[in-house]
Structure formats: C-alpha cells, structure tokens
N, C-alpha and C positions, 0 to 999 in steps of 0.2 A: 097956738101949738105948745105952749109953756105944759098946760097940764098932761100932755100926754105921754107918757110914758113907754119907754121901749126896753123888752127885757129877752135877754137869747134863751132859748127853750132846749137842753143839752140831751134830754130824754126823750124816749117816746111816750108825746100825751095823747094816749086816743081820744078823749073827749075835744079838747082843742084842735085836734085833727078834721076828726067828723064836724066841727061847728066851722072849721075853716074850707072843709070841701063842700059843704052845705050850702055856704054862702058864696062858693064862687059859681057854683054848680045852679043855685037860682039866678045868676046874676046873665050866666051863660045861656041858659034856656030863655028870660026877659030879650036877649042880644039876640041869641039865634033862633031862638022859635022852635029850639030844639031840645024840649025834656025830655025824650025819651033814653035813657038809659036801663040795660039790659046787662044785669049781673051773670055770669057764667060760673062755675067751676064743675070737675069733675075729678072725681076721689075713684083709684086704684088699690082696690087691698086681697090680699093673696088668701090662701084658705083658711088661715086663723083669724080673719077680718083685720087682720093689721095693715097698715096703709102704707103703699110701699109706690105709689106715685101719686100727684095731683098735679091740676093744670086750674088757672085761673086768669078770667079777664073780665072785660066788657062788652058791648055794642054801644055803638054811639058814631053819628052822623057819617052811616053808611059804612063803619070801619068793624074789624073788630082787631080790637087792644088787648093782645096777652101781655096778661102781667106777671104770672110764674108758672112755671115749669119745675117740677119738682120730680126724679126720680131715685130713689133708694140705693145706694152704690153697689149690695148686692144683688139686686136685680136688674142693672143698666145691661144695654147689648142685647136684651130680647125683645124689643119692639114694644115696649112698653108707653114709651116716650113718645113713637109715633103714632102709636093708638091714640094717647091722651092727646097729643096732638090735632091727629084725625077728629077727633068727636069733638072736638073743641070747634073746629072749623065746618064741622056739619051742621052745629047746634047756631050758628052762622048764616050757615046757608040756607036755613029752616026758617031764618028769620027773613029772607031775603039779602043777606050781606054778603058781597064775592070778596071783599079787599080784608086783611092782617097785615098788623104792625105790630114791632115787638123792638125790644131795647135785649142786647146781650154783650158779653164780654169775650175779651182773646181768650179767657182760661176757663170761660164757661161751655159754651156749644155752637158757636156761630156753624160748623161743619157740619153738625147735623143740621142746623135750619136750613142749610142752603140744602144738602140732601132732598130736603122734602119741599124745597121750591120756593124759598124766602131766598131774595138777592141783598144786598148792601145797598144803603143807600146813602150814608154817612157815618164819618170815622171820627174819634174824639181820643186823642191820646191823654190817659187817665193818672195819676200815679195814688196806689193802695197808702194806706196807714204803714202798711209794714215795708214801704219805701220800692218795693215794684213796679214796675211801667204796665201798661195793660193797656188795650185799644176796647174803649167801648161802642158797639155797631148799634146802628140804626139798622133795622131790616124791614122789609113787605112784601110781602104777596101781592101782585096786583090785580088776580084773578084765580081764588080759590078752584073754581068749579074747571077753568083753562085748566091750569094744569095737572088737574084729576084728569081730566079727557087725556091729557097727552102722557100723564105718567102710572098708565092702569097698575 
C-alpha cells in the first residue's frame, strides 16, 4: 500500500467522473446482472426556442431515478414542471417501469412532488455552505400508473 497514492479532487472532473462511474457501473451489472441503464431527459423551450424547463433521469432495476428538475423562475406556476414531470414518468412507463425516486430539499419543491404523488420516505438534516439548516428528502412513487388512475 506504500505506493499508492491519495489525493482530494476540489473541482469538477468530468473525465475522472465518467471513468469512476464506468467502473462501478460494470462492476454493478458483473454483481447484478443488471446493465441495462436507460438515459432520460426532456427539454422545455418557449417560442423563441430558449429553454425554460428540463427534467432528467434514468431507468434502472425497475425504478426510475430523477435526477433534476429544472424550471425557469419566470415561467414556474404554469404547469410546466408538471408536464416535464408527466412525460418523464410516461417515458417510464413505456419502458415498463411503475416506481420514481428522487432526492429534494426543504427550499427546493418537496410540495410540489408530493402534489403529484411522491411521499417522503426519508429526512436528512443538512446544513448549506452559507451556514443554513435545510431538510433533504428522499421521495417515491410507488405506483406511477396507481396514482394516475386515482388522480385523473
């Protein structure tokens, strides 16, 4: 172990990034028998083609994993968010996948997830750089297509 080296990485490296998820990512499919991974996203842009929401995640062993939600501040409050949402979770269910999970914060939208039928399922009390307290949520759906039926 003498020669090996350990050094903190302070930036974002995308190349060491990608070679680190590569590798756990084959390592995980050898374990679970599960490579199939399914990129999602979905871009929102208004009539001057400027992009004024996106939604992005994955698929993977039966789930789908949103990883961001992004909507424009002055375009929130028109269902933008929900759509992006919506079609994220159809794109989903096209693939055969009924369950979502996502990571949010107290200052981010937990209100709206729950709106459209994502519960809590764990709480993390967090504190910001800029000395804040904040509660970051685990959340799930545990039946996309359930609570379409029940929330036409």
């Amino acid at each position: 172990m003498s020669d090996i080296r350990f050094h903190t990485l302070e930036e974002s490296h995308n190349n060491f990034a990608r070679s680190l998820y590569n590798k756990i990512a084959n390592y995980n499919a050898a374990v679970a028998s599960d490579s199939k991974l399914i990129t999602l996203a979905i871009c929102a842009n208004d009539q001057n083609n400027q992009m004024v929401g996106a939604i992005s995640g994955w698929l993977q062993w039966g789930w789908l994993f949103i990883d961001m939600l992004w909507v424009d501040e002055s375009t929130r409050k028109k269902g933008i968010g929900h759509q992006l949402l919506y079609q994220l979770e159809q794109a989903a269910l096209d693939q055969g996948i009924d369950r979502a999970y996502l990571d949010t914060s107290s200052f981010q939208a937990p209100v709206f997830y729950q709106k459209n039928g994502y519960e809590i399922f764990s709480e993390m009390d967090v504190t910001a750089d800029n000395g804040k307290n904040y509660v970051k949520y685990s959340m799930r759906k545990k039946s996309i297509q359930h609570w379409r039926q029940n929330h036409p």
